[in-house]
C-alpha positions in Angstrom: 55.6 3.5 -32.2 54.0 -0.1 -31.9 56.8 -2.6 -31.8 55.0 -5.9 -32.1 51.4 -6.7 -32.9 49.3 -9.7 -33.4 46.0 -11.0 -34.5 44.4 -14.7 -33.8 41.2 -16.8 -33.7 41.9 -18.5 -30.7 38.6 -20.0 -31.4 39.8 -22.1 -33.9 43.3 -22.7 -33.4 46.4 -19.8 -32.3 47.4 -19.6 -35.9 48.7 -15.8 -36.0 47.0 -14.5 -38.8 48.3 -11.3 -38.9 51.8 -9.9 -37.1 55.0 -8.0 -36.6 57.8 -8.9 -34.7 56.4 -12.5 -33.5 57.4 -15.9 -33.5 54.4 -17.4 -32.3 51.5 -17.5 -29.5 51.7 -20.2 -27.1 48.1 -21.8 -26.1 48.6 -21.6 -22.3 45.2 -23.6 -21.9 41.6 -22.9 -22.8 41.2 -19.2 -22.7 44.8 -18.5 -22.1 47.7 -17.2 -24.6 51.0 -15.9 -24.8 53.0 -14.0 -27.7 56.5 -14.7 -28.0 59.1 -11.7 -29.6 61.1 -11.8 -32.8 63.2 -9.0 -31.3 62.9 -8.3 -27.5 61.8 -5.3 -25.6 64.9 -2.9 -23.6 63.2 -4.1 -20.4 59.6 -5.5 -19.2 58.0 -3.0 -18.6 56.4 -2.0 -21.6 52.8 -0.5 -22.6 51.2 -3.7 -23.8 47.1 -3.0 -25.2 45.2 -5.9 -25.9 41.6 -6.5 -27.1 39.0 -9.1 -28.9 35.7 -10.2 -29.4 33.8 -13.8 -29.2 32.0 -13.7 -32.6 32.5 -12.0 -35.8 28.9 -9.6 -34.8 31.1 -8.7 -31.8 29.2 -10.1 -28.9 30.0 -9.3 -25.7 29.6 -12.2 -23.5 33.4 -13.0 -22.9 35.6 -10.6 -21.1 39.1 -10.2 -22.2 41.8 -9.6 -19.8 45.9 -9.3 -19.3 46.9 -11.0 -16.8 47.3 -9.9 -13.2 48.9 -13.2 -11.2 50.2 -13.0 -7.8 53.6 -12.6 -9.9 52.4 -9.6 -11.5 52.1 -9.1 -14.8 54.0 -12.6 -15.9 55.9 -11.1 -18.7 59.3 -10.6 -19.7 61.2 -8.4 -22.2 60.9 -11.4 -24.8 57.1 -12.3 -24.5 53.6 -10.3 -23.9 52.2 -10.5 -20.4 49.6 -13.7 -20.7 46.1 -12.8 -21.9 42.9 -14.5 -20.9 39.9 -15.0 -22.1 36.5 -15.7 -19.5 32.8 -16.4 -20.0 30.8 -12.8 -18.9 30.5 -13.9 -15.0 34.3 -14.3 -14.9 33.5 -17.8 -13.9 35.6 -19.9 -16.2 38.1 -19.4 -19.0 36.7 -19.7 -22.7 37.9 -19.2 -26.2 37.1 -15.9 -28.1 36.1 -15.5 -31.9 39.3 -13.3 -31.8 42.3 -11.7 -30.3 44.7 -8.7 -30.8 47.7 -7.2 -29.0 50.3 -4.3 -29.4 53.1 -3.3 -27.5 54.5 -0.2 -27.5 57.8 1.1 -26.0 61.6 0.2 -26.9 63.6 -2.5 -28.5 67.1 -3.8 -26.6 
């Protein structure tokens, strides 16, 4: 069952507009966010899905990723691993019309 989900604009602002079991997003820099758990996770290494688009026609000339750093994953049992948002070469990071995430697994 999905224990947390969100929905922003990024564009705009990170003002969640829809959610469960979240505090807030953070706004790790241009192109670049965070959720932050209500309740946590039993461990990190949950199933996290994540999607978007960059206009409300659903263009397709931004790429949305989780991240993979030379940390791994970068998450914890408290926050989604960071999601990113690039222009279609991968070149740069750049805001999306919108963004959505799930997690699925098991509360501590």
């Amino acid at each position: 069952a999905i224990k947390s989900y969100f929905y922003i604009s990024p564009a705009s602002d990170t003002t969640v507009l829809d959610s469960f079991n979240l505090t807030d997003v953070t706004d790790v820099d241009t192109g670049r966010y965070t959720g932050n758990l209500t309740s946590s996770m039993d461990s990190a290494n949950f199933c996290q899905i994540y999607g978007g688009s960059n206009s409300s026609a659903g263009s397709t000339d931004i790429n949305h990723h989780i991240q993979q750093s030379t940390d791994g994953r970068n998450k914890a049992s408290n926050k989604y691993a960071e999601f990113m948002t690039t222009n279609a070469a991968g070149g740069s990071f750049q805001e999306a019309f919108a963004a959505d995430s799930a997690i699925i697994g098991d509360l501590a």
